[in-house]
C-alpha positions as CSV (number, residue, x, y, z in Angstrom):
1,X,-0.6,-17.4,-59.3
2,X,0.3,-17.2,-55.5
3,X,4.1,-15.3,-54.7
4,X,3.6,-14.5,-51.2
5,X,1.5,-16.6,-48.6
6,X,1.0,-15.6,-45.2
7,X,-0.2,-18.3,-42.6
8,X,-3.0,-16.9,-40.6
9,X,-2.6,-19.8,-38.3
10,X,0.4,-21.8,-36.1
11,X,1.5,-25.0,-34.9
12,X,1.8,-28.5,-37.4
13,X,-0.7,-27.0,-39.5
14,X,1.1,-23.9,-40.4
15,X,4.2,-26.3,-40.9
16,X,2.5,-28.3,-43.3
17,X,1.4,-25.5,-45.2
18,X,4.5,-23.9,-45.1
19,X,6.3,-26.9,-46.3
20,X,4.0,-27.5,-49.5
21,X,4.1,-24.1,-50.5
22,X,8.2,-24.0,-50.5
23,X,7.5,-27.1,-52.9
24,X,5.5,-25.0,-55.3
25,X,7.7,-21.9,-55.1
26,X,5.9,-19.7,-52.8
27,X,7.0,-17.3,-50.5
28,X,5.9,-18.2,-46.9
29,X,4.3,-16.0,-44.1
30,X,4.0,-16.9,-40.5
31,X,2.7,-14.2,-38.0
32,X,3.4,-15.3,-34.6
33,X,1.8,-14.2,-30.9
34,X,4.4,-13.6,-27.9
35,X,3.9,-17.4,-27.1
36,X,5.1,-18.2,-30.7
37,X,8.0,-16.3,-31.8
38,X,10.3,-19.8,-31.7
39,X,8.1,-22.0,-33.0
40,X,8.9,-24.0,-35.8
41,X,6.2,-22.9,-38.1
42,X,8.0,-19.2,-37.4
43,X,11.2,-20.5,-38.2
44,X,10.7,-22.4,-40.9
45,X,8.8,-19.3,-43.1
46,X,10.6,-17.6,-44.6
47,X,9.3,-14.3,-43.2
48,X,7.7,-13.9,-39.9
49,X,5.4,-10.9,-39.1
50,X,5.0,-10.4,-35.0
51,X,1.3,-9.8,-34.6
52,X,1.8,-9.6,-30.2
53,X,-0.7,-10.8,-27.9
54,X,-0.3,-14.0,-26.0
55,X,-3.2,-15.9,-26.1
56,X,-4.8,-17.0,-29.0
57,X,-8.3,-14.4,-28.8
58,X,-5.0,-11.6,-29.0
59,X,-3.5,-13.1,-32.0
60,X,-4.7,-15.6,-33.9
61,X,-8.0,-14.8,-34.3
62,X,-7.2,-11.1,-34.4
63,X,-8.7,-10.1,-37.8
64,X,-7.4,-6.6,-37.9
65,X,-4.1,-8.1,-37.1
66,X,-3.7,-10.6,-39.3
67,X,-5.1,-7.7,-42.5
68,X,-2.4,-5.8,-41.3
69,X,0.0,-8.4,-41.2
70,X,-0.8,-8.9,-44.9
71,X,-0.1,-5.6,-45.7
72,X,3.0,-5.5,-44.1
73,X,4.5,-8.5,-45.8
74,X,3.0,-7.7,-48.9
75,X,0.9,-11.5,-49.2
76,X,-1.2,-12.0,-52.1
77,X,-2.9,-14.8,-50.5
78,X,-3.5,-16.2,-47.1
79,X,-3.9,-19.5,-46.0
80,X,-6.1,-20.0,-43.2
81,X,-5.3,-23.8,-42.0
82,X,-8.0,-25.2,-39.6
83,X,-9.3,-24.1,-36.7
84,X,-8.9,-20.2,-35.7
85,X,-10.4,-18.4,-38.6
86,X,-10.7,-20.7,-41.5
87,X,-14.1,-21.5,-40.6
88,X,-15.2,-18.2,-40.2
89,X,-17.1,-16.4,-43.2
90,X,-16.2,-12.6,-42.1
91,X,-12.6,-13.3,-42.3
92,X,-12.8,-14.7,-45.6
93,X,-15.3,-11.8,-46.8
94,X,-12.5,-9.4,-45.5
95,X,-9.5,-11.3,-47.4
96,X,-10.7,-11.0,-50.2
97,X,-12.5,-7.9,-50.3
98,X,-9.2,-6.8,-49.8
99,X,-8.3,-8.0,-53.1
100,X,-6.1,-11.2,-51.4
101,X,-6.3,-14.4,-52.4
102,X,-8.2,-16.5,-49.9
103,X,-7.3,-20.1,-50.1
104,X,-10.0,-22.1,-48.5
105,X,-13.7,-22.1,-49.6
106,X,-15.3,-19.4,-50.7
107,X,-17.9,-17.2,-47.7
108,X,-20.9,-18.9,-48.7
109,X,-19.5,-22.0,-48.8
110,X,-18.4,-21.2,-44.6
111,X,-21.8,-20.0,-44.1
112,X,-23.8,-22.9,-45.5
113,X,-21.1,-25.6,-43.8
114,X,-21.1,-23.4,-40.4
115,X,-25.1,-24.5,-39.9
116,X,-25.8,-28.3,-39.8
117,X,-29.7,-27.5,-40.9
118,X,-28.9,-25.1,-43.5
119,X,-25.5,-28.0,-45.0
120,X,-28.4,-31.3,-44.8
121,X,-30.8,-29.0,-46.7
122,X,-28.0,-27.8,-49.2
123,X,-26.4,-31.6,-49.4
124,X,-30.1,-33.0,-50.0
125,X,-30.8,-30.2,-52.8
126,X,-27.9,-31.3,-54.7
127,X,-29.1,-35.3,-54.1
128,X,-26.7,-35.8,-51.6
129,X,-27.1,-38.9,-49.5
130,X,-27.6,-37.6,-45.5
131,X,-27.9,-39.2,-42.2
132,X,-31.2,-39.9,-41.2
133,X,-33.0,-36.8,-39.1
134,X,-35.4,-33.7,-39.5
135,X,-34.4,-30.8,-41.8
136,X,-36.2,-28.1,-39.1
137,X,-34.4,-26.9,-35.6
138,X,-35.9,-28.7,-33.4
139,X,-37.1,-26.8,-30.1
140,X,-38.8,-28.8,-27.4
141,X,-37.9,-32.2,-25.7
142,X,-41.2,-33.5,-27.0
143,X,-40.3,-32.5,-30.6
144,X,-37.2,-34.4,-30.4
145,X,-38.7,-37.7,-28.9
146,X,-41.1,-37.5,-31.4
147,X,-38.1,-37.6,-34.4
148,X,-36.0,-39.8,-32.8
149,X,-39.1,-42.3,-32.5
150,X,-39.5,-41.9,-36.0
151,X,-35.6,-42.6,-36.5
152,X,-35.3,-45.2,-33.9
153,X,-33.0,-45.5,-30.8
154,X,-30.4,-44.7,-30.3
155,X,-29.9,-40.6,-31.3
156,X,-27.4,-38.4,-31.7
157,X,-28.6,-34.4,-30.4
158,X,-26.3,-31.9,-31.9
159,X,-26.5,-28.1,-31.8
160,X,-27.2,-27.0,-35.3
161,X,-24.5,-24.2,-35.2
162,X,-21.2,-24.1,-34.1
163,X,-20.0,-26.2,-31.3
164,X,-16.9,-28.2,-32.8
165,X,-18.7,-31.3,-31.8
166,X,-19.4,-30.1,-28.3
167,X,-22.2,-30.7,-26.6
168,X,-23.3,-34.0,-28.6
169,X,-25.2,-35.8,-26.4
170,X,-26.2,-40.4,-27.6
171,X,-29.9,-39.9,-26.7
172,X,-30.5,-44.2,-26.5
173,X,-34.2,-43.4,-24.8
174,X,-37.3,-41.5,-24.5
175,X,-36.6,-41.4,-20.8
């Protein structure tokens, strides 16, 4: 059972969060950069642990921050939210290694999602329905004319890893 949650994250997200675990009877955790310390998320847990740094490369997805941040408030679990670090397998491998509770999914889970090849190939293992496409990276232009011909116009190109759905590009010829 969870007693202590610390928020690894800010903003509506870490409201939400902080909100449903207030609910259950939790114990809530924000950590907050210099640009946060009056946010709502900080005032509305019911501690706050000041992590510094302004932007978000300083705070937020500090890992060695946010560790000591959960030593510091004594968490026994930590909620990453979205963006920042929940999708990130090394934070997750440190939480818990550190005998916290993670709540999100576990490392290999982050791993296998974090790498759109890798996910189809997983999904279609466990007789997943997937969009149409190849199952290999695809490395020359002439490689990918030759699968979207066999798909049909128009494409989507997507970067197998990372990205956040940049860099997409509607492909609607072989010109």
């Amino acid at each position: 059972m969870v007693s202590k949650l610390l928020i690894a994250n800010r903003g509506e997200i870490a409201c939400r969060i902080i909100r449903t675990a207030k609910k259950m009877g939790i114990t809530t955790v924000s950590i907050c950069s210099e640009a946060d310390l009056y946010s709502p998320h900080v005032e509305m847990a019911d501690e706050r642990v000041f992590i510094g740094g302004f932007s978000s490369a300083e705070s937020y997805l500090d890992i060695k921050k946010i560790k000591k941040a959960i030593i510091e408030s004594n968490s026994d679990a930590v909620h990453p939210g979205y963006g920042f670090l929940s999708e990130n397998k090394n934070f997750a491998d440190e939480i818990t290694s550190m005998g916290i509770n993670f709540i999100g999914p576990p490392s290999e889970a982050i791993e296998i999602m974090g790498d759109k090849i890798k996910s189809k190939k997983f999904a279609k293992s466990a007789n997943v329905s997937v969009v149409p496409g190849g199952l290999e990276s695809i490395s020359s232009v002439d490689k990918a004319i030759l699968e979207a011909e066999k798909m049909g116009f128009p494409v989507i190109i997507k970067a197998s890893a990372g990205g956040g759905g940049k860099g997409m590009r509607v492909v609607y010829n072989k010109r």
